[in-house]
C-alpha positions as CSV (number, residue, x, y, z in Angstrom):
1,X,-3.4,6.4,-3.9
2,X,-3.4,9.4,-1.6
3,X,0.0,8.7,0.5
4,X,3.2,6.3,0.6
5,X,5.3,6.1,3.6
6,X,8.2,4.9,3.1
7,X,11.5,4.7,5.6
8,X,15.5,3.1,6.0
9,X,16.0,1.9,2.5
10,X,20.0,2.8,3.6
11,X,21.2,3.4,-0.4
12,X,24.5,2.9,-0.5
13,X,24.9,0.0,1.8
14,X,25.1,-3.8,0.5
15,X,21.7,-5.1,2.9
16,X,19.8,-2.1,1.0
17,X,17.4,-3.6,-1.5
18,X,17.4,-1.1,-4.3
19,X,16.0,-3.3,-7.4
20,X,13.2,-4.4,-5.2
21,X,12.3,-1.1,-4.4
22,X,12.7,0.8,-7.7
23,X,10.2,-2.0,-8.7
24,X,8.0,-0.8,-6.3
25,X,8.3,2.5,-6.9
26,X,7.4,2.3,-11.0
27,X,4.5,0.7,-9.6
28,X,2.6,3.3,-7.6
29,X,1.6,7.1,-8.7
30,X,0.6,8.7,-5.1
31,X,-0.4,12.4,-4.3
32,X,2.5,12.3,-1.8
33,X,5.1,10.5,-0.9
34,X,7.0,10.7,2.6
35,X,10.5,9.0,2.6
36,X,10.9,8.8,6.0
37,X,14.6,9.1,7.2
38,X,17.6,6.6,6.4
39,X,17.0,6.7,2.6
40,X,20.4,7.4,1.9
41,X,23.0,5.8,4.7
42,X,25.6,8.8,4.6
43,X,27.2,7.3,7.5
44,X,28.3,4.3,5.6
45,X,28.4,6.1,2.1
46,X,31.9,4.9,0.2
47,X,32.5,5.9,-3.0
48,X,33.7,2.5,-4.3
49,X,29.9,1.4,-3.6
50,X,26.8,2.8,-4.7
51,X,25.6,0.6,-8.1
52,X,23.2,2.2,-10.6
53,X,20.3,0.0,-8.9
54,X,20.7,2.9,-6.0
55,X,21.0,5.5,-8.0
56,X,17.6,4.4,-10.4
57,X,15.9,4.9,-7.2
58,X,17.2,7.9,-6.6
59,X,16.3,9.0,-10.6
60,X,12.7,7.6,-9.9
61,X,12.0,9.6,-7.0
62,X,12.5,12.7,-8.5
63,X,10.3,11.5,-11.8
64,X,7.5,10.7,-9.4
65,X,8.1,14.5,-7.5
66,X,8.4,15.7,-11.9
67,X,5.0,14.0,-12.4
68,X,3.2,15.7,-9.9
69,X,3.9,13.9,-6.9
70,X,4.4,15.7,-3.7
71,X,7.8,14.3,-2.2
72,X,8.8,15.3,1.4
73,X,12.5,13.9,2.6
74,X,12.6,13.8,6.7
75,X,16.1,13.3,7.6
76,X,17.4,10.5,10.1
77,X,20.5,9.4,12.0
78,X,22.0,8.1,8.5
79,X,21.4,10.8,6.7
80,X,21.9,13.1,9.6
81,X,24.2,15.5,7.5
82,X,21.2,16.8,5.5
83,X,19.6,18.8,8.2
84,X,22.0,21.7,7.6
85,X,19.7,22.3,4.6
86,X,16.4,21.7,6.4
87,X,13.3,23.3,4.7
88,X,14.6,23.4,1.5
89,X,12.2,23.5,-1.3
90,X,12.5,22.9,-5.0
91,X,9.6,22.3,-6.9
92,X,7.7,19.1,-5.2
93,X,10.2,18.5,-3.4
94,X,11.0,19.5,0.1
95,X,13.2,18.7,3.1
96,X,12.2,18.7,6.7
97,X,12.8,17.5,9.9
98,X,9.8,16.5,10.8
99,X,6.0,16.4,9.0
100,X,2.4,17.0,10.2
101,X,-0.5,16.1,7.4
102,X,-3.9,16.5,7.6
103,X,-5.6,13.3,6.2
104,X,-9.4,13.4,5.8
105,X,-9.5,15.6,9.1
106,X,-7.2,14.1,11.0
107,X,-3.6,15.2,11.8
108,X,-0.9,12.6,11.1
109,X,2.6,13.4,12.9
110,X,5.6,12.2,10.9
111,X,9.2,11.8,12.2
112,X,12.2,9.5,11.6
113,X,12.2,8.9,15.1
114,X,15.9,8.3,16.6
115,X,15.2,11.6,19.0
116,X,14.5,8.8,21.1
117,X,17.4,6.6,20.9
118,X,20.1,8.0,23.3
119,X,22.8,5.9,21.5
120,X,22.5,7.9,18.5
121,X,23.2,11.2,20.3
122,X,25.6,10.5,23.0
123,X,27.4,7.7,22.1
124,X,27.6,7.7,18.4
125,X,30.8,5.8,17.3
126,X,28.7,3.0,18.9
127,X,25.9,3.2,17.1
128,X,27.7,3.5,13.8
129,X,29.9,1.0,14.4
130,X,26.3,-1.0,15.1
131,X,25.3,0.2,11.7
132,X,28.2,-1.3,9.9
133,X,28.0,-4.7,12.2
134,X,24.2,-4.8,11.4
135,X,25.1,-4.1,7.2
136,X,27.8,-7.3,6.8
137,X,25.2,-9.1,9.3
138,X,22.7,-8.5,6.3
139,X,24.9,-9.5,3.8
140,X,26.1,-13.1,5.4
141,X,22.0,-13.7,5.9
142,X,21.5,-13.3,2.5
143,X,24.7,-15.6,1.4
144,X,22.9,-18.3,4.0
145,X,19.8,-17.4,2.8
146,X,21.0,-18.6,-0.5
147,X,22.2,-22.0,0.7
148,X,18.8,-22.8,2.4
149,X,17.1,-21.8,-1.0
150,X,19.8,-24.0,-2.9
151,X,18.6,-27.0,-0.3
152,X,15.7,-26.0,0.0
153,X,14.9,-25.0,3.2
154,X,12.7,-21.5,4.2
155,X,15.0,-18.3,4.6
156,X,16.3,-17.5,8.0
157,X,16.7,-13.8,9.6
158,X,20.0,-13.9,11.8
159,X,18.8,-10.1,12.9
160,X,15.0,-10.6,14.0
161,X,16.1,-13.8,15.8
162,X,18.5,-11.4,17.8
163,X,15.8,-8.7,18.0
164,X,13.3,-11.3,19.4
165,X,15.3,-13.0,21.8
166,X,17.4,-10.2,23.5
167,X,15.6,-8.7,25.9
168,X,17.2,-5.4,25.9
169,X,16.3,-5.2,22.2
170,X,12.7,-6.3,22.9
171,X,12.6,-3.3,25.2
172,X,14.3,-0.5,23.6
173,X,11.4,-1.9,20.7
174,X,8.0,-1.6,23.6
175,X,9.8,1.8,24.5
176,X,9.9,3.6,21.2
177,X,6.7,2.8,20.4
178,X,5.3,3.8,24.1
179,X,7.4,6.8,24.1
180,X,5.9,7.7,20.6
181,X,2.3,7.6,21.1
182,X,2.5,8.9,24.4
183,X,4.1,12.0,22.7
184,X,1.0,12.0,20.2
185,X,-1.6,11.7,22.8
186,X,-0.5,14.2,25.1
187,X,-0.3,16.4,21.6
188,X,-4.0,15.2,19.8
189,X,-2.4,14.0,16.6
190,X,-5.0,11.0,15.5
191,X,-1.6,9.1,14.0
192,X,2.2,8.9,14.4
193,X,4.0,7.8,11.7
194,X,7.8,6.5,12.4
195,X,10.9,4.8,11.1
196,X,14.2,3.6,12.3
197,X,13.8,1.2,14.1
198,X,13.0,-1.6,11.5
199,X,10.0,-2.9,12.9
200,X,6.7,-2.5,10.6
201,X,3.5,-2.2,12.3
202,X,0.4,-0.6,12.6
203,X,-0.8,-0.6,16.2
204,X,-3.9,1.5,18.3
205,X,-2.5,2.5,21.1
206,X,-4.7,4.0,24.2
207,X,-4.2,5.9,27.6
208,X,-6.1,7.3,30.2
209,X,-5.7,10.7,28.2
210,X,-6.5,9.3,24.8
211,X,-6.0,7.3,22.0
212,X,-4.0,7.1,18.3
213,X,-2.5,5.4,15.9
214,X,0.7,4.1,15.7
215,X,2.9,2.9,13.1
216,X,6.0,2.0,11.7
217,X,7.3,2.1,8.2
218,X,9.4,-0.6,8.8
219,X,12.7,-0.8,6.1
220,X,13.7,-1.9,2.7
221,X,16.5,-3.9,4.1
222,X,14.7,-6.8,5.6
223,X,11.0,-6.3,6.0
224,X,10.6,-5.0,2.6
225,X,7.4,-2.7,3.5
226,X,6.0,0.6,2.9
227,X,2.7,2.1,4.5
228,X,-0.2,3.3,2.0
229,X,-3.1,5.7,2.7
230,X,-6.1,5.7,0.7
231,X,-10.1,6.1,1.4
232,X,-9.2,6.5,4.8
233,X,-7.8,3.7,5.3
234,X,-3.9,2.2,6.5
235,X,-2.4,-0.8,4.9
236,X,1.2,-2.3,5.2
237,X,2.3,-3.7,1.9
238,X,5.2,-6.3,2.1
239,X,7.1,-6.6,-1.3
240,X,5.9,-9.2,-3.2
241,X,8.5,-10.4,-6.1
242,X,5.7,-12.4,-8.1
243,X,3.7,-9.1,-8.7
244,X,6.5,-8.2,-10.8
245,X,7.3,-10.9,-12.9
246,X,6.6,-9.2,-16.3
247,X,8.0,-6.0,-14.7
248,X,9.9,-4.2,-17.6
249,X,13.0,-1.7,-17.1
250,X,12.7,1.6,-18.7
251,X,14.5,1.6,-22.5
252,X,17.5,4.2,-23.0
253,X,15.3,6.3,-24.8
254,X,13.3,6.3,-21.5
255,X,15.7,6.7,-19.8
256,X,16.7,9.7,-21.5
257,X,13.3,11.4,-20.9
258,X,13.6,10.9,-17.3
259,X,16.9,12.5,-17.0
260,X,15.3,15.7,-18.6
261,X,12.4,15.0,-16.4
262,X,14.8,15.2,-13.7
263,X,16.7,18.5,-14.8
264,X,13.3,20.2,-14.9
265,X,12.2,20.2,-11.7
266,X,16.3,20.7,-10.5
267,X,16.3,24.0,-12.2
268,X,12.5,24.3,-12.3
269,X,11.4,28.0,-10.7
C-alpha cells in the first residue's frame, strides 16, 4: 500500500499493545510509513519495564525503513524530549515535527496534535500525572476484561465509558477536531491527519470557507487502529487477532539478519 498512519502506541507502558502491533507491522510493506507521535511514552519510560515485545517493534520499524520504506517519526507530548533532534535524517528515516504529503494531488497535513491541548503546555504535572492514572486504568480493564471473558461476558472499556459520559471530555473531543479542520481549511490542505487524543475516525468536515478531511489515527492501546492509503482511497483498519492465527515469529537466524538489517541503515551514508 502507498501509506500507514499510525499514532500513541505508548512503548514502554503496561496498556501499550506491542505483540498486537508487531503483528501488524510484519504484515504490511507500505511506501511510507508515518508514526504519528506517542510511539515511545518517554514520560512514563522506567527502566525496569520495557519487554522485548516493545523493543521487536522498535527492531521492525527500522527493517521496514532497511527495506525501502519511507519512515517519518512526528514527535508528541510523550515523546516530547525528541524534538531537540528535529529534522534529523538517517537513511529512510527522518524526524519532524510536523508532515505535509502530497497524495495523488492533494496535500495531506500531518501533526501529533497536543498544540491544542493547553493542559499539556501549562499545566503539565497534571497531564502526566493523567498519563499514568489513564496507564494503571488500562491495566485494571484488561484484568476485568479477563473475568468477563472467563464468564463469558463481552469486554468492557472503563476509559470510553468515561470519555462518553463526561461532558468536559466530550468537548475537549468536538474541539480538537473543530479546531483541526478549521486550521486546514483556512490553510487548503485537502486532509489533516492527527493523533493524541485516542479517538479513531475519518470525518468530512465543511465551512463556509471550505471543506477537508479529517482524521484520527486513533491508538494501539485501546482502539487498536491504524489509517491506510491506497488508490486514493482512506480506510481505518481495527486489529483483527483472527487474521493472525498462523502468524509466525521470526527464527533466531532471522532475527540475526534483521539486526544487520538494522546496523545498515544506522551507519548507512
Amino acid at each position: 500500500m502507498e501509506l500507514v498512519v499510525i499514532s500513541d502506541t505508548h512503548l514502554g507502558t503496561y496498556g501499550s499493545h506491542a505483540k498486537e502491533l508487531y503483528k501488524y507491522l510484519s504484515s504490511i510493506k507500505p511506501n511510507t510509513l508515518v508514526l504519528n507521535g506517542d510511539i515511545i511514552d518517554i514520560w512514563q519510560f522506567r527502566k525496569s519495564y520495557f519487554p522485548k515485545s516493545h523493543l521487536k517493534v522498535i527492531q521492525q520499524i527500522i527493517t521496514l525503513a532497511s527495506k525501502g520504506t519511507k519512515v517519518y517519526y512526528i514527535t508528541g507530548n510523550h515523546d516530547e524530549m525528541l524534538r531537540r533532534f528535529t529534522d534529523l535524517n538517517m537513511g529512510n528515516f527522518s524526524l519532524v515535527d510536523k508532515l505535509v504529503l502530497e497524495l495523488d494531488g492533494k496535500k495531506a497535513w500531518i501533526f501529533h496534535g497536543d498544540v491544542f491541548d493547553a493542559s499539556v503546555h501549562h499545566a503539565k504535572w497534571i497531564a502526566k500525572l493523567g498519563g499514568l492514572g489513564y496507564d494503571y486504568l488500562i491495566l485494571f480493564n484488561r484484568l476485568a476484561n479477563w473475568f468477563l471473558n472467563k464468564m463469558g461476558k463481552e469486554p468492557y472499556s472503563f476509559s470510553k465509558k468515561i470519555k462518553a459520559s463526561v461532558k468536559k471530555a466530550v468537548k475537549h473531543i468536538s474541539d480538537f477536531e473543530e479546531t483541526a479542520t478549521e486550521l486546514a481549511i483556512e490553510n487548503h490542505y485537502d486532509y489533516v491527519i492527527c493523533g493524541h487524543i485516542h479517538e479513531p475516525k475519518i470525518l468530512n468536515k465543511i465551512n463556509r470557507n471550505g471543506s477537508t478531511l479529517y482524521l484520527n489515527s486513533g491508538d494501539w492501546v485501546e482502539n487498536l487502529t491504524s489509517l491506510e492509503y491506497n488508490k486514493k482511497k482512506w480506510k481505518m483498519r481495527r486489529y483483527d487477532e483472527s487474521n493472525f492465527v498462523n502468524f509466525v515469529s521470526p527464527t533466531d537466524e532471522e532475527e540475526v539478519l534483521n539486526h544487520k538489517l538494522i546496523a545498515s541503515i544506522l551507519f548507512s551514508k
